[in-house]
MDAnalysis code that builds the backbone (N, CA, C; Angstrom):
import MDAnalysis as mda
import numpy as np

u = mda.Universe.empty(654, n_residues=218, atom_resindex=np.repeat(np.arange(218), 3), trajectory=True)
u.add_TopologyAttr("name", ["N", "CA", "C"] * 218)
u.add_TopologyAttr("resid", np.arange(1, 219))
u.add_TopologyAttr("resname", ["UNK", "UNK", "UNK", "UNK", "UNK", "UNK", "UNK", "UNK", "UNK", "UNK", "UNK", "UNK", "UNK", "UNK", "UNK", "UNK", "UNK", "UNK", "UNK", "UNK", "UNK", "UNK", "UNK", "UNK", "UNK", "UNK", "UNK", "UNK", "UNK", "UNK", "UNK", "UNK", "UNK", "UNK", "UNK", "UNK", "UNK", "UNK", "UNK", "UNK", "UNK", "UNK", "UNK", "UNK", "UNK", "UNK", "UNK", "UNK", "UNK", "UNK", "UNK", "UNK", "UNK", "UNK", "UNK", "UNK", "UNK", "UNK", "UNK", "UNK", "UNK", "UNK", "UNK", "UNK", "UNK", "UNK", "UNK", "UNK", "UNK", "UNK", "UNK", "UNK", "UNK", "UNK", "UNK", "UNK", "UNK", "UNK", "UNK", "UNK", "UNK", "UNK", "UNK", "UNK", "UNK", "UNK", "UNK", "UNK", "UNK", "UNK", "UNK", "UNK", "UNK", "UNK", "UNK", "UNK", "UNK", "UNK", "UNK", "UNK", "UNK", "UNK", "UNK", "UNK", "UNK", "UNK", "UNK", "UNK", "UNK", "UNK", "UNK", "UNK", "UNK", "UNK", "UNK", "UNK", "UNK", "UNK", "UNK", "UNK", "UNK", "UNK", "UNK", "UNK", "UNK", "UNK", "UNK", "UNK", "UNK", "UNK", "UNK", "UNK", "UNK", "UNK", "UNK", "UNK", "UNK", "UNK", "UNK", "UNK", "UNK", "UNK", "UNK", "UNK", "UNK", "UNK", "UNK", "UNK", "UNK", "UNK", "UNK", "UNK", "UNK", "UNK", "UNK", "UNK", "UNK", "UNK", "UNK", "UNK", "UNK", "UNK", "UNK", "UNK", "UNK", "UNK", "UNK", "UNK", "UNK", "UNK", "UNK", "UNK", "UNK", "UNK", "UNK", "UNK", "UNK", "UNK", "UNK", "UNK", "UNK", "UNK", "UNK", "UNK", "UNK", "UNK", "UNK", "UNK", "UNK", "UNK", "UNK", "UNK", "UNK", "UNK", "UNK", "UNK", "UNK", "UNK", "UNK", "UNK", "UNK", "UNK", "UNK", "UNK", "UNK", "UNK", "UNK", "UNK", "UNK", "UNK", "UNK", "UNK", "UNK", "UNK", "UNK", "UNK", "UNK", "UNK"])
u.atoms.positions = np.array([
    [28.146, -6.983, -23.849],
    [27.554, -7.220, -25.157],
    [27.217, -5.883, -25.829],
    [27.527, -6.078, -27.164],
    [26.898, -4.538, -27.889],
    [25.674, -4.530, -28.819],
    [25.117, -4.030, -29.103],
    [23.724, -3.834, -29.606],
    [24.207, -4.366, -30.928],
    [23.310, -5.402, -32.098],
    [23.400, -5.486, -32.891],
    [22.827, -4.614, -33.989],
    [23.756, -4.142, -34.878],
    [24.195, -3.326, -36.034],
    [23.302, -3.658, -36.990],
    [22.724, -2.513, -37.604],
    [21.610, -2.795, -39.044],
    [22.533, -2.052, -40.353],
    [22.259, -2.631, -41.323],
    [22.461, -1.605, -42.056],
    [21.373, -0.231, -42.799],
    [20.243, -0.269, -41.785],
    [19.134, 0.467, -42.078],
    [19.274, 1.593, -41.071],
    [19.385, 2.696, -41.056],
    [19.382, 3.757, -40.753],
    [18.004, 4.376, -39.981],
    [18.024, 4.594, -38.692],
    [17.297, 4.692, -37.759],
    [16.962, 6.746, -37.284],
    [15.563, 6.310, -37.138],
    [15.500, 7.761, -37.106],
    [14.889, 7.637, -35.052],
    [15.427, 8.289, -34.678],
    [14.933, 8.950, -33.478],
    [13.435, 9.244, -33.339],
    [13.187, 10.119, -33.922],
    [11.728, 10.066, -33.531],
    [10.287, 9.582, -33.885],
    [10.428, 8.341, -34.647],
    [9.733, 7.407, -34.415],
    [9.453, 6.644, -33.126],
    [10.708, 6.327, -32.442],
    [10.627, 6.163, -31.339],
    [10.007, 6.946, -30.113],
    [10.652, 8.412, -30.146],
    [9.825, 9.211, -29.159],
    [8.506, 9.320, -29.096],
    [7.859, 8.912, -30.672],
    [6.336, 8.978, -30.362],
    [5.990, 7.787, -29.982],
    [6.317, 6.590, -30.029],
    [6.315, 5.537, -29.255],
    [6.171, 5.745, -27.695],
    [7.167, 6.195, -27.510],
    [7.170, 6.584, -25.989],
    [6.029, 7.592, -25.740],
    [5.848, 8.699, -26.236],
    [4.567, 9.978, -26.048],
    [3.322, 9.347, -26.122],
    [3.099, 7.874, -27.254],
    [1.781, 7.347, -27.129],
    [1.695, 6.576, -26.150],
    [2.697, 5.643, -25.586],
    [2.873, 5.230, -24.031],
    [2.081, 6.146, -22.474],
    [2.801, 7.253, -23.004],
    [2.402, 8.241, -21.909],
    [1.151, 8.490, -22.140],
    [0.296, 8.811, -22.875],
    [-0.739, 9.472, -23.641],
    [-1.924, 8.636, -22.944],
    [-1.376, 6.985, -23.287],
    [-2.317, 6.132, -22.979],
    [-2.378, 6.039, -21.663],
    [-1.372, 6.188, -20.963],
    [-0.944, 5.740, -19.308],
    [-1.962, 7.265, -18.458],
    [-1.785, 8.131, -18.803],
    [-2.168, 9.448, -18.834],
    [-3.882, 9.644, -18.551],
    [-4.175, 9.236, -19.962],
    [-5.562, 8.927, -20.247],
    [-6.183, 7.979, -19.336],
    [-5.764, 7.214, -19.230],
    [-6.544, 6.058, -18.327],
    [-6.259, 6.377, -17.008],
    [-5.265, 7.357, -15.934],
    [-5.130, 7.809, -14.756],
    [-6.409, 8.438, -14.567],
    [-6.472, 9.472, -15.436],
    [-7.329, 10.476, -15.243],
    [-8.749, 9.812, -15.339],
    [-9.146, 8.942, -16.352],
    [-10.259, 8.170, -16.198],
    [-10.687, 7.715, -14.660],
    [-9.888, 7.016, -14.852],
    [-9.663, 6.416, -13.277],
    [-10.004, 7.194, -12.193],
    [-9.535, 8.206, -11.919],
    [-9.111, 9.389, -10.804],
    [-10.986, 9.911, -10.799],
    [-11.183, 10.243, -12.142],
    [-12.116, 11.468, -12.906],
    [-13.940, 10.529, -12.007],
    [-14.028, 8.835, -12.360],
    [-15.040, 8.031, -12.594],
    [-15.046, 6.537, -11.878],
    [-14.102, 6.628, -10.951],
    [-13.916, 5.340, -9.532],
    [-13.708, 6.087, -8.628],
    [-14.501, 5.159, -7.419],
    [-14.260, 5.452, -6.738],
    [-12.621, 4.599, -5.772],
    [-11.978, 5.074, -4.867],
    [-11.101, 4.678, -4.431],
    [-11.261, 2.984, -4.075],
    [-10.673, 1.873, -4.084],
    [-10.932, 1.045, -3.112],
    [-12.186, -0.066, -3.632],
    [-12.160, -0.613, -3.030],
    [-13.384, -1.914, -3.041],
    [-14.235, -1.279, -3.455],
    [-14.878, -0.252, -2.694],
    [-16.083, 0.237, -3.611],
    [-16.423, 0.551, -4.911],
    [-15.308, 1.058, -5.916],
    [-15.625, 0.995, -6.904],
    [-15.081, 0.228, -7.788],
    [-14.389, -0.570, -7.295],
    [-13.644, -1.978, -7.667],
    [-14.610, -2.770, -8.951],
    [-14.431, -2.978, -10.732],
    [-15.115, -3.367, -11.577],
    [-14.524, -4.265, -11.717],
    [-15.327, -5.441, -11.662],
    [-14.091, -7.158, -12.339],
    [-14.448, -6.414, -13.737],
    [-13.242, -7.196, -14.274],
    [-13.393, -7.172, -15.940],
    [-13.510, -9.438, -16.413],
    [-12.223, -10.015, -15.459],
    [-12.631, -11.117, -15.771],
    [-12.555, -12.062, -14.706],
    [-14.159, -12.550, -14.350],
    [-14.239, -13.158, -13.218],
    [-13.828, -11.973, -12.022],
    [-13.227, -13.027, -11.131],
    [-12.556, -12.211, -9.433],
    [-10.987, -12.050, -9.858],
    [-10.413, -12.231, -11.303],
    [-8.862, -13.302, -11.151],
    [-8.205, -11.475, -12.037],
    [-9.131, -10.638, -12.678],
    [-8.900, -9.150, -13.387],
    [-9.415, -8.230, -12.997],
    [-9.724, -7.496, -12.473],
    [-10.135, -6.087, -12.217],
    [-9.589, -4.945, -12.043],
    [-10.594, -3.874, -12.379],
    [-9.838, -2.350, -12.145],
    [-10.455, -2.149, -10.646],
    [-8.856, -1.418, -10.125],
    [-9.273, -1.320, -8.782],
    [-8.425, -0.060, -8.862],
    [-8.941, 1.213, -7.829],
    [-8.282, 2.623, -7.675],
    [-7.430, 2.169, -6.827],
    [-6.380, 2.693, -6.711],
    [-5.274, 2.845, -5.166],
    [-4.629, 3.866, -5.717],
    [-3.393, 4.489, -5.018],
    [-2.380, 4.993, -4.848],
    [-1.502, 4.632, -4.472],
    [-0.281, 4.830, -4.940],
    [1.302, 4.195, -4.467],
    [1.931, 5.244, -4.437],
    [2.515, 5.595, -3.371],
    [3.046, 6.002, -2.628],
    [4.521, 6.430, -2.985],
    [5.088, 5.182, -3.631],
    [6.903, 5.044, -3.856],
    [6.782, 4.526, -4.709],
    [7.749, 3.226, -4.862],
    [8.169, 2.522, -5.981],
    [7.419, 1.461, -6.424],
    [7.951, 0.663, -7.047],
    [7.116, -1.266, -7.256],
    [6.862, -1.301, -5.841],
    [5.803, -2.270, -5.323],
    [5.393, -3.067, -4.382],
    [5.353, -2.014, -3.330],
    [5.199, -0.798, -3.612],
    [4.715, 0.435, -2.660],
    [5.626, 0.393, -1.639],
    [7.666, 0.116, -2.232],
    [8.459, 0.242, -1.322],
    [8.630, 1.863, -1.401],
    [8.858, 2.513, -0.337],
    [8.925, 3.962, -0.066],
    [10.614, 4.105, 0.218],
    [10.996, 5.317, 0.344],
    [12.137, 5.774, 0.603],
    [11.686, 6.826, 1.830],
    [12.807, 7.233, 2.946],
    [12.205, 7.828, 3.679],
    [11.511, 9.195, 4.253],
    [10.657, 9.911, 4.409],
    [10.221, 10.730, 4.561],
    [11.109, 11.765, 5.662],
    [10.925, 13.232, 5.248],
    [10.186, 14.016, 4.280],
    [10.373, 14.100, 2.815],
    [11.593, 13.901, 2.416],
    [12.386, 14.542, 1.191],
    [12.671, 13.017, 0.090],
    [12.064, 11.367, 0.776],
    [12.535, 10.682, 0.408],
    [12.007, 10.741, -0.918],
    [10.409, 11.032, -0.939],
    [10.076, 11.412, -2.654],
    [10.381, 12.314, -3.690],
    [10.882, 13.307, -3.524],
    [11.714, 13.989, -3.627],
    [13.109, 13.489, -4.758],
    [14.116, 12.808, -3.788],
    [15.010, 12.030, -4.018],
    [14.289, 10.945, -4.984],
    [13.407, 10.428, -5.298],
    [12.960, 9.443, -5.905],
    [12.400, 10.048, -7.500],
    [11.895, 11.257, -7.251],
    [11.477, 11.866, -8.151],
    [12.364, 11.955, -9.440],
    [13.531, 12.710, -8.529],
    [14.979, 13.302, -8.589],
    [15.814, 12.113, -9.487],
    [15.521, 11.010, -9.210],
    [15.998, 9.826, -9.686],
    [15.539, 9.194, -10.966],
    [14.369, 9.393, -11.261],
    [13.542, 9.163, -12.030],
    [13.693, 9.994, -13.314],
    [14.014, 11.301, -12.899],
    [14.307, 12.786, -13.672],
    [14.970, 11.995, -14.375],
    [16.228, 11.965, -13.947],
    [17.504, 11.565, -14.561],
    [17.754, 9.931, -15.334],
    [16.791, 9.426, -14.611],
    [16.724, 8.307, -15.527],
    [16.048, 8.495, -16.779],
    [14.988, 9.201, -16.840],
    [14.633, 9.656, -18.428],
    [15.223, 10.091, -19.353],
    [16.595, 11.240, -18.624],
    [17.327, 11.946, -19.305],
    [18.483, 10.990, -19.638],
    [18.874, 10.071, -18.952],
    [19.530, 9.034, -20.109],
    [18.915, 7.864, -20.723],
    [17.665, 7.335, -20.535],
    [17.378, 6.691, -21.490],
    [17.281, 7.662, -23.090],
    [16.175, 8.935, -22.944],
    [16.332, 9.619, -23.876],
    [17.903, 9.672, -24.633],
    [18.682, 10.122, -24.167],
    [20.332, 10.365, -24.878],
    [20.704, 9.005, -25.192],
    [20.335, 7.478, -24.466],
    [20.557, 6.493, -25.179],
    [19.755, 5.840, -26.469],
    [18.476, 6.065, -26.861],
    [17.694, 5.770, -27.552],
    [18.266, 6.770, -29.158],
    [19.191, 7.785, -28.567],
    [19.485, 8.542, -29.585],
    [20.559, 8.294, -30.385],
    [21.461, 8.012, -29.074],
    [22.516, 7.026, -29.435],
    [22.402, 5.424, -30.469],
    [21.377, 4.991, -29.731],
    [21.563, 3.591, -30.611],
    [20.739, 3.788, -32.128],
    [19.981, 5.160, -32.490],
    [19.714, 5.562, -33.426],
    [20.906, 6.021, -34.594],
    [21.736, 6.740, -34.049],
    [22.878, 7.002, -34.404],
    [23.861, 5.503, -35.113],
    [23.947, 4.808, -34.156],
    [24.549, 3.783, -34.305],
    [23.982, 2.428, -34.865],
    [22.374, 2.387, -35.517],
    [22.139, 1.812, -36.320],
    [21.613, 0.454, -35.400],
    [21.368, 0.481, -34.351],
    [20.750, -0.838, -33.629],
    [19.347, -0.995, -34.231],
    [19.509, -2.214, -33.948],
    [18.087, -3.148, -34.335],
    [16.923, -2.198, -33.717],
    [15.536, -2.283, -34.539],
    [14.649, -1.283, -34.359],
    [14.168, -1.730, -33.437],
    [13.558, -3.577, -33.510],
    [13.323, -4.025, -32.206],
    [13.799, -3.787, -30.933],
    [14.963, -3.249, -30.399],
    [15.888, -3.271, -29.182],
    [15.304, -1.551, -28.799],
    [15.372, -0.898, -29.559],
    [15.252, 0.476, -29.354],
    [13.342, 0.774, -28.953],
    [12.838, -0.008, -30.330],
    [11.345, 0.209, -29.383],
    [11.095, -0.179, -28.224],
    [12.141, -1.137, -27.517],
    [11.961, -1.722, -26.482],
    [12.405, -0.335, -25.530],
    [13.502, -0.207, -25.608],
    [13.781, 1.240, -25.217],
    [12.908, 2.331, -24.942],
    [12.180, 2.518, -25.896],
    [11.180, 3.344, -26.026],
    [9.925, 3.344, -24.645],
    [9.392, 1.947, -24.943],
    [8.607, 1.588, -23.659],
    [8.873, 2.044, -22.186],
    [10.249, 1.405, -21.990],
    [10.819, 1.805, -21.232],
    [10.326, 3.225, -20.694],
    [11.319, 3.881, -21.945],
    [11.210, 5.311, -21.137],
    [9.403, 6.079, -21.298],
    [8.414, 5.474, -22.139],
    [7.317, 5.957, -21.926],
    [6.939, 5.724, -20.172],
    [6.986, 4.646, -20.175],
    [6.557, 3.770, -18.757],
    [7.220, 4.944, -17.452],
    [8.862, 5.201, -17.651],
    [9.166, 6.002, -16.695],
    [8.576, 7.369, -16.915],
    [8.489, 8.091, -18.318],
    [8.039, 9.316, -18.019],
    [6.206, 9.131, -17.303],
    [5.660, 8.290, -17.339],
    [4.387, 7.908, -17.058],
    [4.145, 7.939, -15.641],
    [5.248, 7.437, -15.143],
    [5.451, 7.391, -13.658],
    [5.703, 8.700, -13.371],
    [6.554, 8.841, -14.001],
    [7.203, 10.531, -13.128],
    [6.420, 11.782, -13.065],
    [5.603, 11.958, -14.289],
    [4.348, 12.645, -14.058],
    [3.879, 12.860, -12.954],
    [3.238, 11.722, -13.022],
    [2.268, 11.297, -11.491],
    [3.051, 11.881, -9.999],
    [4.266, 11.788, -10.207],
    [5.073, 11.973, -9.141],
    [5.383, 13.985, -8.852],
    [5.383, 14.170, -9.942],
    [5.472, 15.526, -9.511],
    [4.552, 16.642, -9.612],
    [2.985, 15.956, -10.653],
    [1.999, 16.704, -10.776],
    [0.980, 16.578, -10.091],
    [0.767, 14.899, -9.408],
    [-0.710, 14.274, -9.140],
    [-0.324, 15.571, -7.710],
    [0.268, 15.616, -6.591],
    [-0.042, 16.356, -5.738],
    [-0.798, 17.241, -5.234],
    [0.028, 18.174, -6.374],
    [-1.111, 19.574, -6.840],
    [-2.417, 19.206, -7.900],
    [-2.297, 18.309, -9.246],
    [-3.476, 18.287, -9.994],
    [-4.622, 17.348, -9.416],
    [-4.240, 16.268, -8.467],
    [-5.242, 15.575, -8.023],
    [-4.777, 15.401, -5.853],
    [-4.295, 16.468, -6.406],
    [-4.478, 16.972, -4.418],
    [-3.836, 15.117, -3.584],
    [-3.679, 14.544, -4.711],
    [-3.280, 13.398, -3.661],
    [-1.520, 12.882, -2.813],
    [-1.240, 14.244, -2.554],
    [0.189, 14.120, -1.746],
    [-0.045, 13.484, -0.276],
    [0.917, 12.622, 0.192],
    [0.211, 12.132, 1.354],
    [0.687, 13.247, 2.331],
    [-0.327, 13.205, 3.578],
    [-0.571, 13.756, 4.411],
    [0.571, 14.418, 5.250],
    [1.071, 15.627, 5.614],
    [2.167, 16.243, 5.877],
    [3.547, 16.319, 5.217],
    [3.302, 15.899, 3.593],
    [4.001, 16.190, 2.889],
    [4.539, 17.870, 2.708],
    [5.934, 18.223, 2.312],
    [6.125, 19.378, 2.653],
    [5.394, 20.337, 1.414],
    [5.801, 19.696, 0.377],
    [4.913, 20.501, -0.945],
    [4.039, 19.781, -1.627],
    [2.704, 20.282, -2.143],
    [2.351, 18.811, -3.228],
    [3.663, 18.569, -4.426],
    [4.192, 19.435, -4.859],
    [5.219, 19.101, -5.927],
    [6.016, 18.270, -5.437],
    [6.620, 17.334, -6.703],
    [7.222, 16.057, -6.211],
    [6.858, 15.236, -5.373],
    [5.532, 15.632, -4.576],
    [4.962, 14.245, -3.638],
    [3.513, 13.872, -4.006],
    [3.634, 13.847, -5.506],
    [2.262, 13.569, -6.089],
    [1.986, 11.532, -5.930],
    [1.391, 11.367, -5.768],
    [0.922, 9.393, -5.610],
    [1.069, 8.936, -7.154],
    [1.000, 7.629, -7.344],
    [1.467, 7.152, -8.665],
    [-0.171, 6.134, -8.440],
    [-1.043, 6.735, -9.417],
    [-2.524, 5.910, -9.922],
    [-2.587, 4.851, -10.319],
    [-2.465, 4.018, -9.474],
    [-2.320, 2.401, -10.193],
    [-4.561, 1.481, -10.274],
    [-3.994, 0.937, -11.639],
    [-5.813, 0.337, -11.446],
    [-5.993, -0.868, -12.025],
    [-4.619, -1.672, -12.398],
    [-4.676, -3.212, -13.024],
    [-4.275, -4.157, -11.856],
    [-5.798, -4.636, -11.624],
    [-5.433, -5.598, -10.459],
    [-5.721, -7.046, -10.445],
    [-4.173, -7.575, -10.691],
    [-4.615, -9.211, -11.015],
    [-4.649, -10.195, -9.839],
    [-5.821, -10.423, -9.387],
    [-5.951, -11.178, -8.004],
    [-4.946, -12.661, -8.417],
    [-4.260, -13.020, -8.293],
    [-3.814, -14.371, -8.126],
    [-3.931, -15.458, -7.239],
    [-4.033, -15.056, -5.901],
    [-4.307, -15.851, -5.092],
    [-3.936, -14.974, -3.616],
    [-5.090, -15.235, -2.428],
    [-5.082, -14.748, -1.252],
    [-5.772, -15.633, -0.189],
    [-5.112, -16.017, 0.609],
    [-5.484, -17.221, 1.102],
    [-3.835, -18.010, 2.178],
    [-4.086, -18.939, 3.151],
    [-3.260, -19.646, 3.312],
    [-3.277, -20.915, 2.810],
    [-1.849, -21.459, 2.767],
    [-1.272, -22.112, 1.951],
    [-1.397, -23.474, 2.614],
    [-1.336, -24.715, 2.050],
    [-1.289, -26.451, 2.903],
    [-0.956, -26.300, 3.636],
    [-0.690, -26.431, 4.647],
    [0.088, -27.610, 5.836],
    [0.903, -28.432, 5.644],
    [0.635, -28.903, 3.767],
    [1.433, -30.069, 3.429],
    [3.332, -29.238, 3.109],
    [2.893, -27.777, 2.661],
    [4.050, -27.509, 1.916],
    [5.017, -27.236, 2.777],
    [6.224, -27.617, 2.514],
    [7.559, -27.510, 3.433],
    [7.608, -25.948, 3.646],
    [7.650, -25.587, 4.905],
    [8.454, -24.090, 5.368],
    [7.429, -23.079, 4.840],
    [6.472, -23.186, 3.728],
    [5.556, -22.129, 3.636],
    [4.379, -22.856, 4.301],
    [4.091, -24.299, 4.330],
    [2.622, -24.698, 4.968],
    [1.853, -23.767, 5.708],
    [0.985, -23.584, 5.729],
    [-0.182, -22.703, 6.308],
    [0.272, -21.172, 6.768],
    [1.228, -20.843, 5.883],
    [1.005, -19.310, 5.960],
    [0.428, -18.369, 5.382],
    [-0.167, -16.999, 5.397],
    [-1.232, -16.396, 4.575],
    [-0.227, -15.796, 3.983],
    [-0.629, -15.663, 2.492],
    [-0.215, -14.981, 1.151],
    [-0.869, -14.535, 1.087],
    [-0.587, -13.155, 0.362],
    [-1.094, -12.171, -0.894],
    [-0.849, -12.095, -1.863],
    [-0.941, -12.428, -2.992],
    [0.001, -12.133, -4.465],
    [-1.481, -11.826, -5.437],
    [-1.256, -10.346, -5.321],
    [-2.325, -9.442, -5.843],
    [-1.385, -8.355, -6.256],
    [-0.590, -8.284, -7.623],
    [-0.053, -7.022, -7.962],
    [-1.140, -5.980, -8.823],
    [-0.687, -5.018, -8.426],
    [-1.749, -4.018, -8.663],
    [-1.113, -2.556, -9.600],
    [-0.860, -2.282, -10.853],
    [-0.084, -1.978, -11.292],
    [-0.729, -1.097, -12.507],
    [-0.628, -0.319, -13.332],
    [-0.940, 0.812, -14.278],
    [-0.296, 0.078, -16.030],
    [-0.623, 1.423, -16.639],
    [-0.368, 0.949, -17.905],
    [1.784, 1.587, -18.267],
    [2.086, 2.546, -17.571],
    [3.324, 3.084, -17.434],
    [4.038, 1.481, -17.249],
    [3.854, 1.117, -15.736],
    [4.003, -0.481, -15.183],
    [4.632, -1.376, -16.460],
    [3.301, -1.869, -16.789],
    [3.047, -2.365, -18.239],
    [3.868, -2.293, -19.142],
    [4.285, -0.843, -19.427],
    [4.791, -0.811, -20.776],
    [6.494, -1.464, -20.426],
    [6.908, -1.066, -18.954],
    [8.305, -0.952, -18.651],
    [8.306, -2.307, -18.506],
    [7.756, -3.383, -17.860],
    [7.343, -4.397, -17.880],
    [7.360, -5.476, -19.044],
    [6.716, -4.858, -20.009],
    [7.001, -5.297, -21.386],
    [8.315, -5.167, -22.257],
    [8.767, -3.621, -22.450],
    [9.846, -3.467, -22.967],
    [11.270, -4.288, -22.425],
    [11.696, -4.374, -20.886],
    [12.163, -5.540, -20.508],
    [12.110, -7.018, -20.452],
    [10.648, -7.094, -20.325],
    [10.995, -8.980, -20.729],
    [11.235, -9.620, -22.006],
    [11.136, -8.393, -23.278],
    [11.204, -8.762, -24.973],
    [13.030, -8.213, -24.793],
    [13.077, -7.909, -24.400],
    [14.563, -7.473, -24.294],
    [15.166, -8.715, -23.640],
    [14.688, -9.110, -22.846],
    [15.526, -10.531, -22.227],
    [15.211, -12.107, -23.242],
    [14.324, -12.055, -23.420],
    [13.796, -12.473, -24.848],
    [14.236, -13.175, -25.614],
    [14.764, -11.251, -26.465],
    [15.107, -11.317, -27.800],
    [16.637, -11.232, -27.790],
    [17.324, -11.871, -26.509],
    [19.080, -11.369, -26.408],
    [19.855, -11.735, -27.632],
    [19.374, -12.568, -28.212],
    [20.359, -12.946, -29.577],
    [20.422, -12.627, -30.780],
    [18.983, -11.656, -30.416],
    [18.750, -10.922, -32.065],
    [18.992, -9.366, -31.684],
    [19.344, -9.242, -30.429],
    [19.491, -7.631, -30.204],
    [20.916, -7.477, -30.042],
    [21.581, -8.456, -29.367],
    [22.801, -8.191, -29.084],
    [23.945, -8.923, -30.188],
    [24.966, -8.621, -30.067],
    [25.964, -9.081, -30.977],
    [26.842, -10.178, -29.657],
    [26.722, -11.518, -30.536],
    [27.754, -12.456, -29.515],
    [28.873, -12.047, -29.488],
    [30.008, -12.645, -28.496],
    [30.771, -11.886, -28.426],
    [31.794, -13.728, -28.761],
    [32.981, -13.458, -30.022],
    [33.218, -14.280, -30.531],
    [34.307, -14.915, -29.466],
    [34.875, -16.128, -29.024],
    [35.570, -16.811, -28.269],
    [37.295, -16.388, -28.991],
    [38.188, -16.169, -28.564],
    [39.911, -16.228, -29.335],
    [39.801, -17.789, -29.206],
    [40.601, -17.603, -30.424],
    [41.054, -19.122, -30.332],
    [42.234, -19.601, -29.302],
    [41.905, -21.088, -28.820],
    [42.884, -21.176, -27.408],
    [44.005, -22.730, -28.264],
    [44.994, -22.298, -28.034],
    [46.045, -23.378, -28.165],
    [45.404, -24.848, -28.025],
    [46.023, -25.937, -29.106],
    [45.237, -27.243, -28.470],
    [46.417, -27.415, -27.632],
    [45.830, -28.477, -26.548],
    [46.313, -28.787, -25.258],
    [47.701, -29.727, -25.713],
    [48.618, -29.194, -24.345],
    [49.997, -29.718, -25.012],
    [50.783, -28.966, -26.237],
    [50.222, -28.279, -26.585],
    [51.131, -27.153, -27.493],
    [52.112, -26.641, -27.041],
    [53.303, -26.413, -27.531],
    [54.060, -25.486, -26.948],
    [55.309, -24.967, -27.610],
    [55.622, -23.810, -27.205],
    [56.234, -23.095, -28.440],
    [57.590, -23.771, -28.782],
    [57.971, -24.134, -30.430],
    [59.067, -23.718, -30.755],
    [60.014, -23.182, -29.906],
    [61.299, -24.077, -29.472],
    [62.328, -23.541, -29.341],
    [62.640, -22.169, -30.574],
    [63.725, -21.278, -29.855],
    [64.116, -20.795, -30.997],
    [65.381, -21.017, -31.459],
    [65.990, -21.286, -32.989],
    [67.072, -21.595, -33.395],
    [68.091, -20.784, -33.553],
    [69.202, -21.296, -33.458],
    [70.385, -20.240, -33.521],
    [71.203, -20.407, -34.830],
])
């Protein structure tokens, strides 16, 4: 599918500050965080009920604190991340160029705020907030990623009644930042909005059934 076509002329950096106020905010609220909680349960604030709260942690790696392997695996992850900025950036420029819907591109935008938000954390928190884990080779590139949106959903085991999960203990407590968030957001309006961002792609017309060609005459 290709991005649907405006005839309004798109400027680039509207968007980048989109993305810079992404970071700004993601940024701001780490350091809050880092600066005025304490780690963990203890300084754990509901905001609503037990079901919202800000809670400190650190993550380690990726979503769901999957890691890659040590020493160099953060590193490589960092490394990955780099480069994913550097083409969302060159694509956001592109579909500026090419006149895509503004909606599709701010979505874009998020995106790449959310990753530069992350990647920060990844190559500065080490050295600026000393939190590289333990026998890491440098703090650079093995900085922790500050996560503090924690939506309790449910923790507990499950019926007896339910087939194949009955009485097993769950966790489903994601615990996630405003970077998270934004990337989070910019993808699910993107899945969304598929029919106003993308251009359908039109069917050829197919022979009716039983057609068939003309002999040719002599």
């Amino acid at each position: 599918m290709q991005p649907t076509r405006t005839t309004r002329p798109q400027t680039a950096l509207k968007f980048f500050l989109l993305a810079l106020l992404v970071i700004g905010l993601d940024q701001f609220s780490k350091w809050a965080v880092h600066t005025y909680m304490l780690p963990g349960m203890p300084g754990e604030i509901p905001l609503i009920g037990h079901w919202l709260k800000l809670h400190y942690t650190l993550n380690p790696g990726m979503a769901f604190g999957v890691e890659l392997p040590p020493p160099y695996g953060k590193v490589l992850l960092s490394g990955f991340r780099l480069l994913a900025v550097g083409a969302l950036s060159w694509y956001i420029v592109k579909l500026c160029r090419e006149r895509a819907a503004a909606g599709f591109i701010a979505c874009m935008a998020l995106i790449l705020g959310g990753a530069v938000g992350n990647l920060v954390d990844s190559i500065f928190y080490g050295l600026l907030y000393k939190n590289a884990p333990f026998g890491a080779p440098t703090p650079w590139f093995h900085g922790q990623v500050i996560d503090m949106i924690y939506v309790d959903i449910y923790e507990g085991f499950l019926p007896q009644s339910w087939p194949l999960l009955g009485g097993k203990y769950v966790s489903l407590w994601p615990i996630f930042n405003i970077a998270d968030s934004s990337i989070f957001i910019g993808v699910a309006l993107i899945l969304l909005n598929q029919s106003r961002f993308f251009q359908q792609e039109e069917a050829s017309p197919q022979p009716a059934p039983g057609a068939a060609e003309a002999p040719a005459t002599h």
